[in-house]
N, C-alpha and C positions, 0 to 999 in steps of 0.2 A: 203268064207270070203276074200274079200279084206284089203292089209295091208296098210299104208300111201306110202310109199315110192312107192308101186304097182300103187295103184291110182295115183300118179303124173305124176310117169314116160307116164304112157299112154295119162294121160291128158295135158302133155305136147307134147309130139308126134303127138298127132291130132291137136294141135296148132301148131305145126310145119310144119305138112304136109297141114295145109289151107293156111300157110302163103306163102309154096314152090306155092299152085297152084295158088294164086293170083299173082303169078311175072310169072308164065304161064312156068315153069321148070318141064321138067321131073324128076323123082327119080336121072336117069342116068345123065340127065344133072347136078343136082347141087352136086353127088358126084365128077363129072370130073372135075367139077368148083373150089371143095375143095381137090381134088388130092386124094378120096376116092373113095372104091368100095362103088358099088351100094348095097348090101348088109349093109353098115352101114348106111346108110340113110334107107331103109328101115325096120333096127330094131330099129334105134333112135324112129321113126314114131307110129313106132307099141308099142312099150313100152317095145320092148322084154329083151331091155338093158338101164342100164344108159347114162349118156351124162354129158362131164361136161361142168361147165359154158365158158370153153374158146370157147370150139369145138359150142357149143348153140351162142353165138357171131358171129365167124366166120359163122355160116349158115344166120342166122341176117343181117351180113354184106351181104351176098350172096345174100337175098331177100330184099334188100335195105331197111330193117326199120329204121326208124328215129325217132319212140317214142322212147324217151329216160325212157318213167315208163313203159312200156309194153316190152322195152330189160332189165330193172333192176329188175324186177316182174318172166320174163324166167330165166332168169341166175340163181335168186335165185333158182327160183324151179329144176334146173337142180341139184345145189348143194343141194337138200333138200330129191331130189329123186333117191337118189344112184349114183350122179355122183361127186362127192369130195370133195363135199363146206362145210364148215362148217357155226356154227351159236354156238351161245353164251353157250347155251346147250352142246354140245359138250365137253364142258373140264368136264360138268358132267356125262360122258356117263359110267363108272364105276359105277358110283351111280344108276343112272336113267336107268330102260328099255328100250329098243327101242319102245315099242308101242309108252311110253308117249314120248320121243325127237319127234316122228313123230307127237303126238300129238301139242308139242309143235312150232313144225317149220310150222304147218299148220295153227298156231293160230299166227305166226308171220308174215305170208304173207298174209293172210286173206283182207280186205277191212273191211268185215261186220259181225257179230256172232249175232246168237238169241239163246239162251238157255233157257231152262226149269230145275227147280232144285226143286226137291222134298222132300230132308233129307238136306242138310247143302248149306252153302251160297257157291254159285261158286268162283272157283281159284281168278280169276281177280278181286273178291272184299273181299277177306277175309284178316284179318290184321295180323299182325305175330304172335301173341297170339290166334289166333284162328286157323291159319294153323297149329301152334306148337299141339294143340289139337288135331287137325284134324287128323293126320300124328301120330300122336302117340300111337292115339287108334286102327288107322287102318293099325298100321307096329307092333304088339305088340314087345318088347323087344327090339327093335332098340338100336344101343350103340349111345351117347349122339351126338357124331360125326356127323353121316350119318344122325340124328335128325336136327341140326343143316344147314349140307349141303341142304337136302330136304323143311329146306322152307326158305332157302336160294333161292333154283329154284321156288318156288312158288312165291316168293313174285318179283324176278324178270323179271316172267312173267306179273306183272302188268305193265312194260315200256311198253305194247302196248298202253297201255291208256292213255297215257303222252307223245307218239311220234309227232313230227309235224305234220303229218298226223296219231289221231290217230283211231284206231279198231273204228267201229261203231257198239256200242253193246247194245242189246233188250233183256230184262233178263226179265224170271214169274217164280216167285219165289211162292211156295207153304206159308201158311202163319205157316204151322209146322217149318220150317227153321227157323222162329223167334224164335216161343217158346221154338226150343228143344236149353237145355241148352248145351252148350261145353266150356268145360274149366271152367266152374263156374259163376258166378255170374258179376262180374268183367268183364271176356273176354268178355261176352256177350254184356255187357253194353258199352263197344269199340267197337265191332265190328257191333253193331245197330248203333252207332252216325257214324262209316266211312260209313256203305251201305247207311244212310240218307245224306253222304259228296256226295257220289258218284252219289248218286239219281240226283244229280243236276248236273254232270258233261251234256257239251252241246251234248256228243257225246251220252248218256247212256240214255236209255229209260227204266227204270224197274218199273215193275206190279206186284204188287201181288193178289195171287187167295187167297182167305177167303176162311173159314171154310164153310161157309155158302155157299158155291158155290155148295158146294154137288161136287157127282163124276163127273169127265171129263175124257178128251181124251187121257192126258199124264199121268194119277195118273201112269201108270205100271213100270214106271221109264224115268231117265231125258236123255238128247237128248242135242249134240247142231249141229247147222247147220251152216256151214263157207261158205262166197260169197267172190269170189275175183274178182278185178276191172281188166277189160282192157282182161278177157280170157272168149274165150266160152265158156259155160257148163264146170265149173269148180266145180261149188259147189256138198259141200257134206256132209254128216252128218254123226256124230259119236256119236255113243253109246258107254259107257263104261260100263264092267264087271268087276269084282273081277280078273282077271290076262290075263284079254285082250282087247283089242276096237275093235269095227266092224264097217267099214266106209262103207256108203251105198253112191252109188253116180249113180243110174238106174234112168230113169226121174220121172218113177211112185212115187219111193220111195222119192225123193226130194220132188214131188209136194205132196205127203199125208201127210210130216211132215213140211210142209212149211204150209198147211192146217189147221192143227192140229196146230198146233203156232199160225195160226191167228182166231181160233176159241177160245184158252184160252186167248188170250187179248183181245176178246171180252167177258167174261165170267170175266174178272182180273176186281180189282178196277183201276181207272184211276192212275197216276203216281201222283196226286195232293193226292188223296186219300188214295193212298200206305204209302206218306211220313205220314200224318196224323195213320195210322196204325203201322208203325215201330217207331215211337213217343211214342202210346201207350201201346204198346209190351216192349217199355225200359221202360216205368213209373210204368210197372207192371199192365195194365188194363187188 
């Protein structure tokens, strides 16, 4: 099992070591350059260790790049990937796990997100009153506090969606998400008028799969797969369990659930359709 912080580190290392061989530097040369042994260039590379975003800079500066989003895209990952950086998350990290901060600084570098959701509406489009639900059934006994904190982080993980450049996100939502109730009557009836607010958003493509679709490829559980802009072979997908994530990022395993995503949006009703659907799921049809 790969952890996030694992996966970065390496997937940033090999963007580092293609950036050193396109400026045409040995190992040795570009640690003489940065006053390092050869040794720490070689385990930046390999992912054996962190890096942080100054030292990820100064090697930048070294291989003379000049994107200015592709050194502000590294830097973050260095600080994302056990080299010091922080991110908003952070000051909740008492609260929050480490699986999900990893999950969540992966979902803030991102470019692009397609997810599949089979039992409740995803993070990014669920409203307070339904994450409050959400979080509540599934932390039983939580004191009102930690309640409060946690979709506190929930809901401010929707700034992906609202940033100047924001998240490009492909959501197939099963059509049981509609009907199962959470929080009652009410939350429900709020949080079908925001997924039909969101439906519309320019950047947000959401499907949903009918009843009527019978079985498919994801019914075993949900998935999302994150693309990020301007790095090789970065993308990767994560499953979540009951008290851990499994980031799968092998090409096979990308391209079978990058497959399987584009086999249930063809199988989903159109996004014109959908909204006609979660219209009728609030009116009670």
């Amino acid at each position: 099992m790969r952890h996030g912080p694992a996966v970065r580190r390496r997937k940033l290392g090999e963007e580092l070591r293609s950036l050193r061989h396109t400026t045409g530097l040995t190992s040795r040369e570009a640690a003489r350059l940065l006053g390092w042994h050869q040794s720490k260039v070689s385990r930046i590379e390999t992912g054996a260790s962190g890096v942080t975003p100054r030292d990820v800079t100064r090697l930048l500066d070294a291989y003379d790049v000049d994107d200015v989003h592709l050194r502000s895209l590294l830097e973050a990952l260095a600080g994302s990937a056990g080299g010091g950086g922080t991110g908003w998350w952070h000051a909740y990290r008492g609260l929050i796990p480490p699986q999900y901060r990893d999950f969540i600084s992966l979902e803030s570098q991102a470019g692009a997100a397609r997810t599949l959701e089979t039992s409740v509406v995803p993070g990014l489009l669920q409203t307070a009153g339904y994450a409050r639900a959400v979080t509540r059934s599934s932390l039983d006994g939580l004191p009102p506090g930690q309640l409060d904190s946690l979709v506190e982080v929930r809901l401010a993980r929707q700034g992906v969606l609202y940033a100047p450049s924001p998240l490009q996100l492909s959501v197939v939502l099963d059509e049981a998400v509609l009907r199962r109730e959470v929080g009652g009557p009410e939350v429900m009836r709020e949080q079908l008028d925001h997924l039909a607010h969101a439906a519309q958003l320019p950047h947000v493509h959401m499907q949903l799969l009918p009843f009527e679709a019978g079985s498919y490829i994801g019914l075993t559980g949900p998935f999302v797969i994150f693309s990020f802009p301007n790095i090789s072979d970065l993308d990767v997908v994560v499953l979540d369990h009951l008290t851990s994530s499994l980031y799968l990022e092998r090409r096979e395993d990308l391209e079978a659930y990058s497959s399987a995503f584009r086999t249930m949006q063809a199988h989903a009703l159109s996004p014109e359709r959908s909204l006609d659907l979660i219209a009728a799921v609030s009116r009670g049809d």
